[in-house]
C-alpha positions as semicolon CSV with decimal commas, in nm:
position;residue;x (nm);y (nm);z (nm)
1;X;9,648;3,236;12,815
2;X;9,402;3,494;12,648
3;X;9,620;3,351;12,333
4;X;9,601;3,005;12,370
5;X;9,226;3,052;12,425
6;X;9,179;3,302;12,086
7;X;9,377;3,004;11,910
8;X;9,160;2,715;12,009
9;X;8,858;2,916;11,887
10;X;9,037;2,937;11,519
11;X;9,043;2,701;11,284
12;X;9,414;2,655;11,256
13;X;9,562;2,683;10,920
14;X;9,935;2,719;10,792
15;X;9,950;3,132;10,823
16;X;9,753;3,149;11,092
17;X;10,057;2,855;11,280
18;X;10,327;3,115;11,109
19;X;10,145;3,476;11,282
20;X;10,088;3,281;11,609
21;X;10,462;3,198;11,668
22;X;10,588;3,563;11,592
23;X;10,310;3,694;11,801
24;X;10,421;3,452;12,096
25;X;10,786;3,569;12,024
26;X;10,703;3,923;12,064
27;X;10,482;3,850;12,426
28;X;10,851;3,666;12,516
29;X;11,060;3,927;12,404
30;X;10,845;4,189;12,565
31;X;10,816;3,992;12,881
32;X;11,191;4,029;12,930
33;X;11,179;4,364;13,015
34;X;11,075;4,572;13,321
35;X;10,787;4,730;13,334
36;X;10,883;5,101;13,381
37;X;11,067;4,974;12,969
38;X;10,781;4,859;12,836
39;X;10,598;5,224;12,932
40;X;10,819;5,356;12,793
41;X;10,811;5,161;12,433
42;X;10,411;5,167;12,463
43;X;10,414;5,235;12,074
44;X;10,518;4,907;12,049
45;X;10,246;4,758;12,314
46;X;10,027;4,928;12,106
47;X;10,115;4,784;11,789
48;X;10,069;4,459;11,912
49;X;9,742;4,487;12,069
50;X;9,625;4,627;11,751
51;X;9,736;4,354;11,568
52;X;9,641;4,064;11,771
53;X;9,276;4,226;11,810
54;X;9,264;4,231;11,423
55;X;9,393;3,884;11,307
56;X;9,202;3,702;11,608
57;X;8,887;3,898;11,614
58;X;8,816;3,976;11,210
59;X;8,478;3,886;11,185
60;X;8,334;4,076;11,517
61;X;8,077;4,345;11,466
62;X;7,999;4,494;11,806
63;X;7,781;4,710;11,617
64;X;7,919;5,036;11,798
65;X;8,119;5,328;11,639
66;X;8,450;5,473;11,672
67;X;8,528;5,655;11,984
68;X;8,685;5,993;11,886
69;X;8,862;6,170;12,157
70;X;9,132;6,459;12,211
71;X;9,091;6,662;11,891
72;X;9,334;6,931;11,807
73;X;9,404;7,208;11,523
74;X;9,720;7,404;11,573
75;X;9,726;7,622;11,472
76;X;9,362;7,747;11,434
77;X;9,444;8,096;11,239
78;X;9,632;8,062;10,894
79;X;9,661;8,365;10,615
80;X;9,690;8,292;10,301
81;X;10,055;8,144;10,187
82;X;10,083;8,035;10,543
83;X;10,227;7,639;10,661
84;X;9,965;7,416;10,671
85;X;9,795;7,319;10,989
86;X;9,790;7,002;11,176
87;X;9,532;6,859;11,268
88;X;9,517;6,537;11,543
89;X;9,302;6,333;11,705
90;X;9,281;5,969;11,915
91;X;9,078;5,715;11,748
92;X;8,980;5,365;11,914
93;X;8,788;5,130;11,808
94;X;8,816;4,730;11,930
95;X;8,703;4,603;11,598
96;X;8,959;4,781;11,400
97;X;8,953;5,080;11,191
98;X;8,861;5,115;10,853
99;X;8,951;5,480;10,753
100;X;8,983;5,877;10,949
101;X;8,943;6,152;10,769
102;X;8,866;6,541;10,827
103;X;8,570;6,744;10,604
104;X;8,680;7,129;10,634
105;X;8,538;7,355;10,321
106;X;8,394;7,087;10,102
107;X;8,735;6,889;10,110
108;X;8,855;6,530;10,247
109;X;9,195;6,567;10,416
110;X;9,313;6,197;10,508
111;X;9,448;6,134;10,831
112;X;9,691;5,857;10,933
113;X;9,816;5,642;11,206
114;X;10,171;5,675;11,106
115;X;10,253;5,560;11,485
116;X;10,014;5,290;11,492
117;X;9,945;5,429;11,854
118;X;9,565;5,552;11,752
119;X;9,672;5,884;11,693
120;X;9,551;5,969;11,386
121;X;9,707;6,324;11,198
122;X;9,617;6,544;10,867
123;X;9,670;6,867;10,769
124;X;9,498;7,163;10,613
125;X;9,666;7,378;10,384
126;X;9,635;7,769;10,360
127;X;9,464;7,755;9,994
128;X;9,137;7,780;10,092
129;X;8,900;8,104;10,053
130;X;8,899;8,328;10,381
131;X;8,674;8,222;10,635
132;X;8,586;8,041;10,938
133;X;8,544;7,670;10,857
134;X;8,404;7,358;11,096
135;X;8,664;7,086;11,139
136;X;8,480;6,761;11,096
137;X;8,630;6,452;11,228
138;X;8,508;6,141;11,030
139;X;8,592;5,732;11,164
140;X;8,460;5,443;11,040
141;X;8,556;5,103;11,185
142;X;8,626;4,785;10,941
143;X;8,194;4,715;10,938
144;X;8,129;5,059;10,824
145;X;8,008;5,196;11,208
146;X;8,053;5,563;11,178
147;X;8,111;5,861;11,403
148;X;8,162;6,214;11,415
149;X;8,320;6,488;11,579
150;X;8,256;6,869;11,518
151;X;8,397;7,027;11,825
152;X;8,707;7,186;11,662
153;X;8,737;7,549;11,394
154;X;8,989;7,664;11,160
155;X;9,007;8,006;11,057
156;X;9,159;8,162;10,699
157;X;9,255;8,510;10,712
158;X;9,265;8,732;10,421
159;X;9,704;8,845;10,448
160;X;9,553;9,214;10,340
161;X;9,283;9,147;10,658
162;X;9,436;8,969;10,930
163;X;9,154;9,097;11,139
164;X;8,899;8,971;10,953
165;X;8,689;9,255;10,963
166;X;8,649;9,308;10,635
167;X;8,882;9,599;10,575
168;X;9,176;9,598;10,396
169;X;9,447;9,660;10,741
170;X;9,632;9,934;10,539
171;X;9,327;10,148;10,576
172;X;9,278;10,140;10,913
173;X;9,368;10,421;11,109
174;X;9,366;10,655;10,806
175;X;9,174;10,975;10,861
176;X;9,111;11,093;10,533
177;X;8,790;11,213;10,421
178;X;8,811;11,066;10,083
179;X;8,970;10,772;10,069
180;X;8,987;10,547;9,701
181;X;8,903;10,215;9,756
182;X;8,726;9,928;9,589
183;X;8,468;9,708;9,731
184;X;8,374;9,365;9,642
185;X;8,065;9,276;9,646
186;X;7,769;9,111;9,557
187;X;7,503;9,234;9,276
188;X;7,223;9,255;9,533
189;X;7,408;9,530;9,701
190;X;7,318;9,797;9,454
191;X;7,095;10,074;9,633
192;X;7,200;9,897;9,993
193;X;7,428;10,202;10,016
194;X;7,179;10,443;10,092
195;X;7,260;10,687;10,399
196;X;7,674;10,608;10,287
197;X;7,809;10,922;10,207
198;X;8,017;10,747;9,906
199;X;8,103;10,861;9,537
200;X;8,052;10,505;9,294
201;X;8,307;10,622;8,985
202;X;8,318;10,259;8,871
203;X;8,171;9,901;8,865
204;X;8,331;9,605;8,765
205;X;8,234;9,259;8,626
206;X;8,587;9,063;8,594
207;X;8,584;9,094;9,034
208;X;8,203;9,172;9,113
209;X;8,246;9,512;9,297
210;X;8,256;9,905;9,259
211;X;8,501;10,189;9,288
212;X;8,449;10,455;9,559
213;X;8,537;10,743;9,765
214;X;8,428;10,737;10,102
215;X;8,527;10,891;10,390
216;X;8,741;10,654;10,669
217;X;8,506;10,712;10,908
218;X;8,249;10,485;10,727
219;X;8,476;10,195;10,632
220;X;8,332;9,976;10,908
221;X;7,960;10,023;10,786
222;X;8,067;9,960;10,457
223;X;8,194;9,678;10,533
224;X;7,923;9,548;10,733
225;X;7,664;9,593;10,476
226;X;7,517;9,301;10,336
227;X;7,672;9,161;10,080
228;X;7,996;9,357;10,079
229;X;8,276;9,106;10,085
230;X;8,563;9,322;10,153
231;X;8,699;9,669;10,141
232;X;9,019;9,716;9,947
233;X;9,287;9,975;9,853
234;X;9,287;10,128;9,523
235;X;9,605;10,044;9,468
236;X;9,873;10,281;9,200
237;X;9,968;10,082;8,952
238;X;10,285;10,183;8,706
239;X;10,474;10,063;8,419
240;X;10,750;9,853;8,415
241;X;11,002;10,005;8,210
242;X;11,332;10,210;8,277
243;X;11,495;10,497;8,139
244;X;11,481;10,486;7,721
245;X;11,812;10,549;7,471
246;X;11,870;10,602;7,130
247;X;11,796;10,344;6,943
248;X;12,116;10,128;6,818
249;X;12,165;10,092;6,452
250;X;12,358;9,783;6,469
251;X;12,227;9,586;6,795
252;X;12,462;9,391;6,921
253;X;12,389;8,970;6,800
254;X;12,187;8,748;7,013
255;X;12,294;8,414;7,107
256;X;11,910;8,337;7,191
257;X;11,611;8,292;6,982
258;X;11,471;8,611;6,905
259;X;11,149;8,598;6,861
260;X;11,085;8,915;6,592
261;X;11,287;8,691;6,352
262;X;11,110;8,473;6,280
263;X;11,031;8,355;5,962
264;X;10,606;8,200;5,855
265;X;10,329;8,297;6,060
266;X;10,308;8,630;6,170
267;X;10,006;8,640;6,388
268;X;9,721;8,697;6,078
269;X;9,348;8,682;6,188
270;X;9,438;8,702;6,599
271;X;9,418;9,041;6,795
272;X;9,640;9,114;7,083
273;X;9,478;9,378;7,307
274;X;9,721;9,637;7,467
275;X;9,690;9,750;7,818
276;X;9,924;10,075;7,843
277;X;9,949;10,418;7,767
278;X;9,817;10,424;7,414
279;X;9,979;10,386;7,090
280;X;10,080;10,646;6,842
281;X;9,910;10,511;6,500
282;X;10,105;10,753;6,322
283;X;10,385;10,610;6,347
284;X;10,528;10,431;6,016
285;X;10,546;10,048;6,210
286;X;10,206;10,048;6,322
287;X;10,050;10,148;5,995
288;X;9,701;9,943;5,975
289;X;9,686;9,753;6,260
290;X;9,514;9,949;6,526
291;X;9,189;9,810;6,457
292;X;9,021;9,991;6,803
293;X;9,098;10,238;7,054
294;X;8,962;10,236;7,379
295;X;9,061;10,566;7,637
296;X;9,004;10,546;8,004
297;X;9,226;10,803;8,097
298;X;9,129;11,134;7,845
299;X;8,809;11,001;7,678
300;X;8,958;11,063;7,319
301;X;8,866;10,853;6,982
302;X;9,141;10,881;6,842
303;X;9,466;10,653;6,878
304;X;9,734;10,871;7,079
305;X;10,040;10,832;7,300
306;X;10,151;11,063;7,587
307;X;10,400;10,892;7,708
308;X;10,596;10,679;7,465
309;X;10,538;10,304;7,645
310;X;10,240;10,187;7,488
311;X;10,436;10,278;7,115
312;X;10,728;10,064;7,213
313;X;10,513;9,786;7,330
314;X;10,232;9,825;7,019
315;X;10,520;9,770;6,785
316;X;10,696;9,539;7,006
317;X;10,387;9,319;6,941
318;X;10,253;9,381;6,595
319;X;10,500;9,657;6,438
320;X;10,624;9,647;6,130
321;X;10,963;9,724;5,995
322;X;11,089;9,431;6,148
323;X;11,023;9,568;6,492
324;X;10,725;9,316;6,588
325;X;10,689;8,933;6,686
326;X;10,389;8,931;6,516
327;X;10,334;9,204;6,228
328;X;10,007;9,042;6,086
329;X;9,823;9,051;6,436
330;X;9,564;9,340;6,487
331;X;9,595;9,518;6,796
332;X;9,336;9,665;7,020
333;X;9,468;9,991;7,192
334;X;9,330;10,022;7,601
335;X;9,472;10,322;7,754
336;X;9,501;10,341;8,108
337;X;9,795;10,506;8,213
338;X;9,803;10,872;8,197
339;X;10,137;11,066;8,058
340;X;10,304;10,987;8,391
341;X;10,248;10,631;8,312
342;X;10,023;10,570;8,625
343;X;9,700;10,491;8,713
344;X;9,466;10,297;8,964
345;X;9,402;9,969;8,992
346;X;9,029;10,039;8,941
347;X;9,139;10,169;8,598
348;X;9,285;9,845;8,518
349;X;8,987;9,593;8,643
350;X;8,776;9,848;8,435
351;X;9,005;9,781;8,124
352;X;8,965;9,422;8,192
353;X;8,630;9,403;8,189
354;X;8,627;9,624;7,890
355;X;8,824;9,338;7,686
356;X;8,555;9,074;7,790
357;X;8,318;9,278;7,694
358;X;8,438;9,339;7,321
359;X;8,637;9,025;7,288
360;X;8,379;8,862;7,002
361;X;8,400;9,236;6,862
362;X;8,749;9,193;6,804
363;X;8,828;8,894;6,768
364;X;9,068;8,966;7,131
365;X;9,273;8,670;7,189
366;X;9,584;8,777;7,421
367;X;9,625;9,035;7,652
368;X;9,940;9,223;7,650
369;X;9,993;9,361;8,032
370;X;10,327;9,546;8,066
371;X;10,158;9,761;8,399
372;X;10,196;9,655;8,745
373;X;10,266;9,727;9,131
374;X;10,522;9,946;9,243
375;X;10,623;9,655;9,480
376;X;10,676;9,329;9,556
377;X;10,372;9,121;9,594
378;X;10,265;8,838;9,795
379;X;10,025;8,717;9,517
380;X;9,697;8,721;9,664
381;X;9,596;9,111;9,481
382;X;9,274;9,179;9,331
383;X;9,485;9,211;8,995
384;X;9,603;8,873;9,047
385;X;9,253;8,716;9,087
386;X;9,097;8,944;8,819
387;X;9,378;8,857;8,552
388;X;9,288;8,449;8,671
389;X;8,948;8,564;8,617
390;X;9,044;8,636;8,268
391;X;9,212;8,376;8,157
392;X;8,961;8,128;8,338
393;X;8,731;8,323;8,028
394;X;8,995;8,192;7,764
395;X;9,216;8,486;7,737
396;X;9,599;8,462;7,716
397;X;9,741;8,729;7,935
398;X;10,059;8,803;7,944
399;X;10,241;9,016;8,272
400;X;10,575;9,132;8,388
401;X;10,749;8,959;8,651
402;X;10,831;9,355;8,744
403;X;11,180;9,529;8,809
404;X;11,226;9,476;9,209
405;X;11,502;9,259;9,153
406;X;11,722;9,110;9,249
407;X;11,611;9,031;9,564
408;X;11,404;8,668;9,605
409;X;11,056;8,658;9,638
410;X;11,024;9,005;9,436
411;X;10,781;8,946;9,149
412;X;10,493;9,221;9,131
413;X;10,143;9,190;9,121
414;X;9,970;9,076;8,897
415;X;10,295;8,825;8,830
416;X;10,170;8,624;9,137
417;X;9,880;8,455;8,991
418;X;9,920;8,131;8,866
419;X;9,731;8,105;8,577
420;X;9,889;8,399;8,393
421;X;10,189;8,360;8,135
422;X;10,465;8,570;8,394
423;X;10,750;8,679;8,188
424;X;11,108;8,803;8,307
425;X;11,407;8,990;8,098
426;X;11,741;8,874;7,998
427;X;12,011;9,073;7,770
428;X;12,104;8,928;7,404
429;X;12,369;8,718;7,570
430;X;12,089;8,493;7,781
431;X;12,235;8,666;8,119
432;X;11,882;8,772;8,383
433;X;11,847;9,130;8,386
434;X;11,986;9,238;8,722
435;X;11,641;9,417;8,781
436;X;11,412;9,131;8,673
437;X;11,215;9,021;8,971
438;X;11,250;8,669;9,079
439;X;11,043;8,402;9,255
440;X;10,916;8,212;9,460
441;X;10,616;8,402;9,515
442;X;10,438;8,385;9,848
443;X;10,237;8,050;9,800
444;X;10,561;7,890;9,687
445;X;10,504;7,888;9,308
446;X;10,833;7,980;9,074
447;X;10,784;8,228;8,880
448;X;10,901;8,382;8,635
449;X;10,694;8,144;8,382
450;X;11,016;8,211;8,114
451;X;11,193;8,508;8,011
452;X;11,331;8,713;7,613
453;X;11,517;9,010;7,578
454;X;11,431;9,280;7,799
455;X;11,786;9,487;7,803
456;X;11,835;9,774;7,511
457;X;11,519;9,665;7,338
458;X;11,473;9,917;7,036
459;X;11,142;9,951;6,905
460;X;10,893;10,238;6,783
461;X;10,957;10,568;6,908
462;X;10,607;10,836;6,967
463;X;10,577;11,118;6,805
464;X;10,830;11,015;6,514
465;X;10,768;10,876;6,164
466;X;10,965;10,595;6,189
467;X;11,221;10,671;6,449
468;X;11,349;10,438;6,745
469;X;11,447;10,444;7,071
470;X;11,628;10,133;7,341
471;X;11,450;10,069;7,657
472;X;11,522;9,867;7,931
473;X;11,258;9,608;8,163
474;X;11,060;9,353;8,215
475;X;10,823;9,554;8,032
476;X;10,958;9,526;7,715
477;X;11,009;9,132;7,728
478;X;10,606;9,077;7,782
479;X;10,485;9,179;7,428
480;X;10,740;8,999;7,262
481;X;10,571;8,669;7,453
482;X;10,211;8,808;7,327
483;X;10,368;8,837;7,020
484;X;10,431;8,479;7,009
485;X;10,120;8,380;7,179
486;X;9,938;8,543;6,863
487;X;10,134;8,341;6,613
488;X;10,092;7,995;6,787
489;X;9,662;8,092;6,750
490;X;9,736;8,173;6,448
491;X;9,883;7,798;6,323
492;X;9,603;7,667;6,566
493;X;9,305;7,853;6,644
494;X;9,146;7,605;6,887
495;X;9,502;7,603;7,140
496;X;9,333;7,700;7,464
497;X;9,553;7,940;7,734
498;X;9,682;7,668;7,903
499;X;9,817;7,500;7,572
500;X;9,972;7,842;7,477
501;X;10,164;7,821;7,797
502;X;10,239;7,461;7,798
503;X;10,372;7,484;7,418
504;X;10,580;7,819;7,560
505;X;10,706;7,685;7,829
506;X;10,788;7,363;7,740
507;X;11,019;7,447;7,469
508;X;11,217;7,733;7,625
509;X;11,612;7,708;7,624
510;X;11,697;7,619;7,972
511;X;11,922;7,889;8,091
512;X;12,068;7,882;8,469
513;X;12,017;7,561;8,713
514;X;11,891;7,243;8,506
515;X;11,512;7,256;8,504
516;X;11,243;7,544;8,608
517;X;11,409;7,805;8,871
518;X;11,310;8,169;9,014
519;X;11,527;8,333;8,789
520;X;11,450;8,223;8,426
521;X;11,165;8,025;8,538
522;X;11,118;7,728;8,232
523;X;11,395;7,912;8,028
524;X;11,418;8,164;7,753
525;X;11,133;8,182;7,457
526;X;11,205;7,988;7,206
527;X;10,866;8,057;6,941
528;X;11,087;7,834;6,657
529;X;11,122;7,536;6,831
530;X;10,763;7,633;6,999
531;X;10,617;7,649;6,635
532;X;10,763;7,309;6,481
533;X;10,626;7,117;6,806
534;X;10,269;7,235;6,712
535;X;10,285;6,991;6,398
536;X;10,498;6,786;6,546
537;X;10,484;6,752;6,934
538;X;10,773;6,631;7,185
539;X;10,774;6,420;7,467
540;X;10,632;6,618;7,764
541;X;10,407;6,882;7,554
542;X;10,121;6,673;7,497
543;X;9,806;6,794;7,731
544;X;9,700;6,549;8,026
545;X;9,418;6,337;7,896
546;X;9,146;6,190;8,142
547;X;9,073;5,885;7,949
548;X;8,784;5,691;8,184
549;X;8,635;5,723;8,506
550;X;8,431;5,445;8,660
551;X;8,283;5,347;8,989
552;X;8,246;5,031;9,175
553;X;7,891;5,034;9,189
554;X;7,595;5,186;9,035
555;X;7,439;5,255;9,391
556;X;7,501;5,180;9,757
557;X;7,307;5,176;10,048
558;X;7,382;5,490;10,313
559;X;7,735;5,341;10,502
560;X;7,876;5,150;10,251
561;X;8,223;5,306;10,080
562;X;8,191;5,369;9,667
563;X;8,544;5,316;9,519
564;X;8,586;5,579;9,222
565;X;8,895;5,513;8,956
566;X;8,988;5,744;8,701
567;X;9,269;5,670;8,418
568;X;9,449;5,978;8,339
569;X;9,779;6,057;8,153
570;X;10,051;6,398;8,134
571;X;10,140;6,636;8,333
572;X;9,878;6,665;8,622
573;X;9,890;6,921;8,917
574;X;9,577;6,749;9,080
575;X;9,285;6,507;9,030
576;X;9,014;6,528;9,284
577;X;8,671;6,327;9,281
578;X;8,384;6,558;9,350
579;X;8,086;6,420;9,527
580;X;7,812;6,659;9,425
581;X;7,493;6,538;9,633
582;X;7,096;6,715;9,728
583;X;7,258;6,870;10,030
584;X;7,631;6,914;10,011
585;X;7,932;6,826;9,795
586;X;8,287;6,730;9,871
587;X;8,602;6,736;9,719
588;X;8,841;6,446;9,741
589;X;9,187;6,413;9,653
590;X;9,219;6,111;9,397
591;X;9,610;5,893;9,400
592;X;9,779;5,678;9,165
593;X;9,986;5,520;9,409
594;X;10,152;5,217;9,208
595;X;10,224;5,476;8,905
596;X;10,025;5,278;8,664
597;X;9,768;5,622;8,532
598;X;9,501;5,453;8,722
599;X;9,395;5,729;9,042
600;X;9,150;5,610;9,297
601;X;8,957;5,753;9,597
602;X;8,715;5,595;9,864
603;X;8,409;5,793;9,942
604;X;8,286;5,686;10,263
605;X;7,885;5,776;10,292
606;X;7,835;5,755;10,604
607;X;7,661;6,086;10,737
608;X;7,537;6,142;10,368
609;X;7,150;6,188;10,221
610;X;6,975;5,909;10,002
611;X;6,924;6,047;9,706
612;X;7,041;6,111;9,316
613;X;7,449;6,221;9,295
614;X;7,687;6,324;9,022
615;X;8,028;6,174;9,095
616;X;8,296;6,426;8,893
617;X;8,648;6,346;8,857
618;X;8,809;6,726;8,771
619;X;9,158;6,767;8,631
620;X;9,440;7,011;8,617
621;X;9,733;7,017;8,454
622;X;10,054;7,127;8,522
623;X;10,010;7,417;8,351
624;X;9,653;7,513;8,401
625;X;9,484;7,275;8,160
626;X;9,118;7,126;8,276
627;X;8,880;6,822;8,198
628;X;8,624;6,700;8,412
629;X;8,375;6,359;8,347
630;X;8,075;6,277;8,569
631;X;7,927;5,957;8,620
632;X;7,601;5,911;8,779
633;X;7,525;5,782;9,078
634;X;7,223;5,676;9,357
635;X;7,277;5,644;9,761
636;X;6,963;5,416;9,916
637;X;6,841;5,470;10,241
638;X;6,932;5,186;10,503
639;X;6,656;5,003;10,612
């Protein structure tokens, strides 16, 4: 009866005679069954109500919001490279809903009715910084009635400080007096240390913080000073190398590109820095191209060696003789690594931030890292963020995958970090070196990035003229790929680090499985075919291009949803439209859903200011690249 009478007060029309007899079907079909059934199939009862409620009642405003009820966030504690949470909540509203979404850190996670039951669901990944976030429950029915719901929490832990107390958890429970560690904190925070008994030996710009050594018995009121973000580890840090051999005069002939044979550019007018143990200048392949040494470790001027790495590496890079990828690159020497071929990881944030510092000095272009942990890591290190750090500053850097294999999930830090060019070692025959460390790492991401010869590598031996000497690792592979990095500049000057890796990547030989794995990542290094796709490019190694991004208004009134469109071609990891407003911005992930290149979002403003915005549309690519456009933008009050 209630559907005879919604009928009479519609004006009938073909679909509406067509929707009416399947509805009536469905009450028959439904009627047919016993009660205690259709309980049980109340999915289905819901469905229907839904439905009838929206064709038969379309134009009713009641003028009242969503009802939000039963929120839930399971689970509530995540670290870092954890599963995402879920996140759930019942929704009604008689008019019909429009759209449910959760706010948590600046970021819209949709949430869907996938049941059509009112239970609405979205998730929250582990990515976000470490913290304690609100969980903000947004509905908005068909006529743009809003409500919220605040009542639920999600926390991020830190995996090095599950307790979130601001101290690394390995140093907990130590009882050392003097204990190495590095804090991270804010500028403000010099002089806030007074009454600390602590020893500052180094501060750092690449991560804002210092090096100390404090007693463990103060750790807590470091931590809890203000602006102290976290107490850390100083970590040892090694190379990556293994035992050295005479050098072969007749190597035996590779079946893959080798990159020091190439013939044209050789890297003129770029400068590689060299993070190691020095370089021996007097030796007959690196002639001339030590343009500055920098020592950390012995405070010396002059160019030197104590351990032999750095030599192999310098010429690996630069060297003459044949020995280099690039022999017309200049090199700048940074010694960290004492004659043991160890040092901290304070040493090595210093060295960074030494490199920034003298970059326009030198012209420093790539950074040559062959130095890492003595372990596997789970990618979240301060050397992973500081080497992002650098090449968010428009450095290439280059780091070992590390020689923990060749068990999974083994790559060292800093090979975890996404942005970095993470390279792994095969032999001359294209088979992985059985110590190479392979991926995934902990937030899922394969890595190795590629891989070149890394087995029986000769190259300049210390402390001879011109003498040579075969070593083994994952070490020797990485300056071979800064090497190439430096002739790529070279041909093109303006190629940004993301470019370098694209072009590197992109036109490795794919060795193992077909496509990118966590043994050879993209492939083996390939700089020939890498340097004729520079002039002329291949499918696939064209950047992503964000061609247009437009709204569908110029201004709304508080309540009313703003479509934003953005046209965008390539290889994309994400496009997200950024609402930045007076009071608060968020971050919402943009779809092309029909595969056309045209990605939309809805910004709902309910809940927002009046006022003057900047809607951005950010980019980034598969392989790191970013572009951002901004379009203007004005929210009126509602009368």
């Amino acid at each position: 009866q209630k559907i005879i009478a919604g009928v009479r007060s519609e004006r009938m029309r073909p679909g509406h005679i067509l929707h009416l007899v399947l509805l009536l079907a469905l009450v028959s079909y439904a009627s047919a069954f016993p009660v205690q059934n259709a309980l049980e199939n109340n999915k289905a009862t819901a469905w229907f109500q839904k439905e009838y409620d929206n064709y038969f009642r379309p134009n009713l405003d009641d003028s009242t919001p969503p009802v939000i009820y039963g929120v839930s966030v399971r689970p509530t504690v995540l670290k870092t490279g954890d599963p995402r949470s879920e996140i759930r909540a019942l929704v009604h509203d008689p008019s019909g809903l429009g759209m449910v979404y959760a706010e948590i850190g600046n970021r819209m996670n949709l949430m869907l009715d996938l049941d059509r039951d009112g239970t609405y669901t979205g998730y929250c990944g582990s990515n976000l910084p470490a913290g304690t976030y609100n969980v903000t429950i947004i509905a908005i029915d068909r006529f743009g009635n809003a409500a919220k719901d605040e009542s639920k929490k999600i926390t991020i832990r830190d995996p090095r400080d599950l307790n979130g107390n601001g101290i690394e958890d390995s140093l907990e429970g130590q009882k050392a007096r003097d204990l190495k560690v590095i804090v991270l904190h804010e500028e403000k925070l010099k002089g806030n240390l007074t009454g600390i008994s602590t020893t500052r030996e180094k501060s750092f710009k690449v991560l804002p913080g210092s090096a100390m050594t404090v007693p463990s018995d103060r750790l807590e009121e470091i931590a809890r000073t203000d602006g102290v973000r976290g107490v850390y580890t100083d970590q040892k840090l090694t190379l990556l190398s293994l035992q050295e051999s005479p050098g072969s005069p007749n190597p035996a002939p590779s079946i893959i590109d080798d990159p020091r044979k190439s013939t044209g550019p050789v890297g003129k007018g770029v400068t590689v820095a060299l993070i190691d143990t020095g370089a021996d200048a007097g030796h007959a392949s690196l002639t001339g191209r030590i343009v500055a040494f920098q020592d950390f470790v012995n405070e010396q001027d002059e160019p030197y060696d104590d351990n032999g790495h750095g030599t192999h590496c310098a010429s690996l890079i630069a060297g003459g003789l044949g020995m280099g990828v690039a022999p017309g690159a200049n090199l700048v020497v940074v010694k960290v690594m004492d004659r043991n071929g160890a040092c901290y990881l304070s040493d090595a944030l210093k060295a960074l931030d030494w490199c920034l510092e003298n970059r326009d000095r030198y012209g420093i272009k790539v950074i040559s890292f062959s130095v890492g942990g003595e372990g596997p890591s789970d990618g979240s290190s301060l050397l992973d963020e500081a080497c992002s750090r650098m090449v968010e500053e428009g450095l290439v850097m280059c780091v070992a995958a590390g020689n923990s294999g060749p068990a999974p999930s083994s790559i060292v830090m800093p090979g975890g970090a996404k942005e970095v060019i993470t390279v792994g070692a095969i032999d001359h025959t294209g088979m992985i070196f059985d110590l190479s460390s392979r991926g995934p790492t902990q937030a899922g991401e394969i890595k190795p990035d590629l891989v070149t010869l890394g087995v029986d590598v000769p190259s300049a031996l210390a402390g001879s003229r011109d003498g040579q000497s075969s070593v083994s690792g994952t070490s020797m592979a990485v300056p071979q790929v800064s090497g190439a990095s430096a002739i790529l500049l070279e041909v093109e000057p303006g190629l940004q680090p993301a470019d370098v890796k694209r072009l590197l990547l992109k036109t490795a030989d794919d060795l193992g499985a077909e496509g990118k794995d966590n043994l050879y990542g993209y492939g083996a290094l390939n700089l020939t075919r890498a340097l004729r796709s520079i002039n002329a490019p291949e499918e696939g190694l064209y950047p992503p291009d964000l061609a247009d991004v437009r709204l569908n208004r110029d201004e709304a009134t508080e309540g009313e949803p703003v479509m934003v469109e953005a046209r965008a071609s390539g290889e994309i990891r994400s496009l997200n439209a950024n609402i930045i407003g007076p009071d608060r911005n968020l971050e919402i992930p943009m779809d092309d859903l029909d595969g056309n290149g045209v990605y939309s979002a809805r910004w709902e403003t309910s809940f927002w200011t009046a006022g003057e915005y900047q809607i951005s549309v950010d980019l980034e690519g598969g392989f790191g690249e970013r572009e951002s456009m901004a379009v203007p933008f004005r929210l009126l009050k509602r009368d």
